[in-house]
C-alpha positions in Angstrom: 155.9 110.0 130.2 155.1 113.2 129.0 154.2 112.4 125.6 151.5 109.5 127.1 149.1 112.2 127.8 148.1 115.4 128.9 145.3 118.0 129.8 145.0 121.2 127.6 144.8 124.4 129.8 141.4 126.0 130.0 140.6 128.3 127.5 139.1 132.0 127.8 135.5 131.4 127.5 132.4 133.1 128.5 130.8 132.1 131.6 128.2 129.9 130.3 131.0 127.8 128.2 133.3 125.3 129.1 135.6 124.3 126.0 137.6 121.4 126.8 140.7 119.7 124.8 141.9 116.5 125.7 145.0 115.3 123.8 146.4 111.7 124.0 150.0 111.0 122.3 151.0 107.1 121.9 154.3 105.7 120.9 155.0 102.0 120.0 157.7 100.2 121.3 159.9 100.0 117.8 161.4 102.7 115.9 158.5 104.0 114.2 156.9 106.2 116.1 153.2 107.2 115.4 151.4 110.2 117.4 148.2 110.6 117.5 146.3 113.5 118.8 142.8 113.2 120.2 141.0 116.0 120.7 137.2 116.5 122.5 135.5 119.6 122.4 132.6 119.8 124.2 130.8 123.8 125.3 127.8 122.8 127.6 125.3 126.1 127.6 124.9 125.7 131.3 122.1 128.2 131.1 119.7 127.0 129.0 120.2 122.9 128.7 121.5 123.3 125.0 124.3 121.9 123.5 126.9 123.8 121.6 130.3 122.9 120.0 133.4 125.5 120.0 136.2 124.7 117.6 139.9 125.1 119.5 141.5 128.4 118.6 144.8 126.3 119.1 145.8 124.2 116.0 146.3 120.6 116.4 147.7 118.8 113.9 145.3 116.3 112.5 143.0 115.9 114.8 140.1 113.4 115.6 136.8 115.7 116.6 134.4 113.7 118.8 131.3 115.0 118.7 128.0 114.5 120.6 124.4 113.3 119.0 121.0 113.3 119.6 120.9 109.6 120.2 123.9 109.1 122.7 127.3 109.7 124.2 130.5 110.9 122.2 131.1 109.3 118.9 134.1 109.4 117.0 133.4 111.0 113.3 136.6 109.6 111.7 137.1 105.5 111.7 139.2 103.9 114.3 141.2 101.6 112.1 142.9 104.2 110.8 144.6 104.5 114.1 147.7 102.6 115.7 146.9 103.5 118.9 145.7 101.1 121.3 142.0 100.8 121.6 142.0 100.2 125.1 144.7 103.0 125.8 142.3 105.4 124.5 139.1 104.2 125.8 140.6 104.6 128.9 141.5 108.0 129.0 137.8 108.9 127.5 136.6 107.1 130.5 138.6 110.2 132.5 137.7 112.9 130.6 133.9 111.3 130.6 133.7 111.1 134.6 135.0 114.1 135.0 132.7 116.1 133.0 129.5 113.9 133.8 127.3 116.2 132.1 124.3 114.8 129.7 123.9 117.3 126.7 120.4 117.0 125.4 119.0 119.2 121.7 116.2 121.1 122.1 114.3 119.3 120.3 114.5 116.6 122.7 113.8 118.3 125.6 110.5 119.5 123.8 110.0 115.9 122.8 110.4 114.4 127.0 108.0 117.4 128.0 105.3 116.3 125.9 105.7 112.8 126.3 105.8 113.2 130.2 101.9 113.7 130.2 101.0 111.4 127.5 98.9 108.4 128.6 98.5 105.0 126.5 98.6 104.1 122.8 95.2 102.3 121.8 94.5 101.2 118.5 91.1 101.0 117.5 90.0 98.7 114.3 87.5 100.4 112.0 84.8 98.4 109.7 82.1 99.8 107.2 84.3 102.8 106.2 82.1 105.0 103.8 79.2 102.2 104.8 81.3 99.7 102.6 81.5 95.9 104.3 84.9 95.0 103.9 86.7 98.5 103.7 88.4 99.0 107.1 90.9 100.8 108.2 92.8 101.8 112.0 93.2 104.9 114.0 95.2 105.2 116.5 94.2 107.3 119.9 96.7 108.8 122.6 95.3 109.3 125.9 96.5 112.7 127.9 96.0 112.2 131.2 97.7 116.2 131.9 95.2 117.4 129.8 92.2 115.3 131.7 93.3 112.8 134.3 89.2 111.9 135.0 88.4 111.2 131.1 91.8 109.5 130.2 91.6 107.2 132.9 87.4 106.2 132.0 88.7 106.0 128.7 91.5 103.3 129.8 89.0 101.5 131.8 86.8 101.4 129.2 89.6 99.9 126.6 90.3 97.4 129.0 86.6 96.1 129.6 86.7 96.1 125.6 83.7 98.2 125.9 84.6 99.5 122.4 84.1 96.3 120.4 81.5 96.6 118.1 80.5 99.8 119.1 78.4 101.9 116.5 79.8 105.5 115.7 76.1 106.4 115.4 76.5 110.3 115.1 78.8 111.5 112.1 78.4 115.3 111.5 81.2 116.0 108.5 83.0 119.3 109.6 82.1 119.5 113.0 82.5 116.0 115.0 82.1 112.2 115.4 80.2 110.0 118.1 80.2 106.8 119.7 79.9 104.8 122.9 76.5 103.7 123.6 78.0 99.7 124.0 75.9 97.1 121.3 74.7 95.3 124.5 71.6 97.3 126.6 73.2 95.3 129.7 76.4 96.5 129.6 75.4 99.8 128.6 73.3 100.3 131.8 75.9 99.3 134.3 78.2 102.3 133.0 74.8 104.7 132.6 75.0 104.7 136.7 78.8 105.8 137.0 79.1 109.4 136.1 82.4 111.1 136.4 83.1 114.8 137.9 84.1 117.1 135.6 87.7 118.0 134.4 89.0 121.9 133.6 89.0 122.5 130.2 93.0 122.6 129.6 93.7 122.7 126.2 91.2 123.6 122.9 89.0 121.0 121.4 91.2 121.2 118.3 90.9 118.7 115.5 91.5 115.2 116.2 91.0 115.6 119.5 89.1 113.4 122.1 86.2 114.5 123.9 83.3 113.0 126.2 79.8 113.8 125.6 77.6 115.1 128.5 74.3 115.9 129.6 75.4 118.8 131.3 78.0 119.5 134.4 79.0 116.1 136.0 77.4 113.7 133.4 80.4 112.2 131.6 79.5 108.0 131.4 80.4 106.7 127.8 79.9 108.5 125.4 82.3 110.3 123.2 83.4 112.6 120.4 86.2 113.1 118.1 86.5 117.0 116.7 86.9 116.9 113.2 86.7 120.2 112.1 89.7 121.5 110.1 89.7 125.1 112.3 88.5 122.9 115.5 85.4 123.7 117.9 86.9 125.7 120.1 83.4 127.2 121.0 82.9 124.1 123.1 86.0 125.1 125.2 83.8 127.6 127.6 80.8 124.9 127.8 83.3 122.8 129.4 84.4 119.8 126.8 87.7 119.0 128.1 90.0 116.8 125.7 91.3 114.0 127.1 93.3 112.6 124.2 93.8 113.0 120.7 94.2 111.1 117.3 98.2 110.7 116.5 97.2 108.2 113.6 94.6 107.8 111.1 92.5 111.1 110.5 92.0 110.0 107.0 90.3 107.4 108.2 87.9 109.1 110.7 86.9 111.6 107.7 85.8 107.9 106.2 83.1 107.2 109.0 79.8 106.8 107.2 77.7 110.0 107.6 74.9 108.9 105.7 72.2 108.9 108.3 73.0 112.8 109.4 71.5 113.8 112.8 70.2 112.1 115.3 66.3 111.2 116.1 64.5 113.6 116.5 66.2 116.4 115.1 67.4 114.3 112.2 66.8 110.8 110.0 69.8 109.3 112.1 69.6 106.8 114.9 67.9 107.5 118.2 70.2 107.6 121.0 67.0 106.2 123.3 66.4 103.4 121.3 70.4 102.4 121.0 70.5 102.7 124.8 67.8 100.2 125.2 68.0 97.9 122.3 71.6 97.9 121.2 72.9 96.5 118.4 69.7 94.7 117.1 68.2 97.9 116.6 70.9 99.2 115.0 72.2 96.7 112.4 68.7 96.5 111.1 67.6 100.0 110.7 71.5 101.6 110.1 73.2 98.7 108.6 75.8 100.9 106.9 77.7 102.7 110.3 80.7 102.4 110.6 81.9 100.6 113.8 85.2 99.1 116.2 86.1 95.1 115.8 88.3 95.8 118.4 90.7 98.4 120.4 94.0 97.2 122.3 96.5 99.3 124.1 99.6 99.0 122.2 
């Protein structure tokens, strides 16, 4: 009986460190006996949520280390049919040691990971046509909303996507190094039923960095449809006191936002390019026959 198993005493430790050996010894019925030794270690760093492993300062003779991953529980890292033991004779005595030290053991890295997904939003995933004012070259990008950084502008954005608002949808302002502009909707009808719902502001959390996603306004309070993507390499972080607050960010497909046509330059009446007036109350029509060549969205889904 005393060679079925046993529990190693604890070993000194410091007080953030709990080392553990578990040891199972099984004989077979006939003259041959085989023993094998199984030994966990597991060291939780209570302190901080990291995981550590601490080797046994007393030798077992060879031993099977089970060790902990990023992915999941305990997994052995030598094969099991090089063992005569009894699979369920072992898996039951894991199941002890396991339910007695119910502990999860997450890396760093993932706890890093589950903070910043905690605030993400939703995955949309916008197709692009007219790239470089081609017909034909497309291409996708792919937008994460951030509700933690903006709760106001992710959710518009979200309603927005789901009214497919976006489709076909001119980016009728491309300034290379500085940002790119869309949502005035192809159809004057549609446009002028969003025109009336203006949201309240959100506090500028986070920098309007490259890539990120930012409404347009008129001015405190004025956020409807429109919006920008930052494209600067350094980012425009001047527009962080005049209250541009990202509420999302490109996670895929920068190449392909550098690929917008910029042809036309600024906007009426500063520039050559489109007139924001006219796109408001003509649409499309206006716009496929004086600025053929922008670049625009067939479509955006969640994904």
């Amino acid at each position: 009986a005393k060679d079925d198993a046993r529990i190693a005493r604890r070993l000194p430790t410091s007080r953030r460190e709990i080392v553990v050996h578990f040891s199972i010894n099984s004989r077979q019925k006939d003259k041959n006996i085989n023993m094998v030794r199984v030994t966990c270690v597991v060291a939780a760093l209570c302190l901080t949520g990291a995981s550590a492993f601490t080797a046994p300062s007393t030798p077992f003779s060879a031993p099977r280390l089970l060790r902990a991953t990023r992915t999941g529980p305990l997994h052995a890292s030598a094969s099991e049919e090089q063992d005569n033991i009894s699979r369920r004779d072992v898996g039951s005595r894991l199941a002890i040691l396991a339910s007695s030290f119910a502990t999860t053991f997450t890396s760093p890295v993932d706890l890093a990971l589950a903070a910043d997904d905690e605030g993400a939003g939703k995955l949309i995933e916008f197709e692009v046509q007219n790239l470089d004012g081609i017909e034909g070259n497309t291409g996708k990008i792919v937008i994460r909303t951030r509700p933690d950084w903006a709760p106001k502008g992710a959710q518009r954005f979200e309603e927005l996507t789901e009214q497919k608002f976006w489709n076909n949808c001119r980016i009728f302002r491309v300034l290379p190094g500085f940002v790119a502009q869309f949502g005035i909707n192809g159809d004057p009808q549609t446009q002028a039923v969003w025109r009336s719902r203006a949201l309240t502001d959100d506090p500028v959390k986070v920098t309007n960095a490259r890539g990120t996603i930012v409404f347009a306004t008129a001015g405190p309070n004025t956020r409807t449809t429109q919006i920008f993507i930052n494209t600067r390499d350094q980012g425009n972080s001047f527009l962080d006191k005049q209250g541009f607050s990202p509420f999302g960010e490109v996670v895929s497909g920068m190449d392909v936002v550098d690929k917008f046509y910029s042809g036309y330059g600024e906007g009426a009446p500063s520039g050559k390019g489109p007139n924001q007036g006219l796109i408001q109350a003509k649409g499309n029509e206006y716009l496929e026959k004086s600025y053929s060549k922008l670049s625009f969205f067939s479509s955006a889904t969640f994904k």
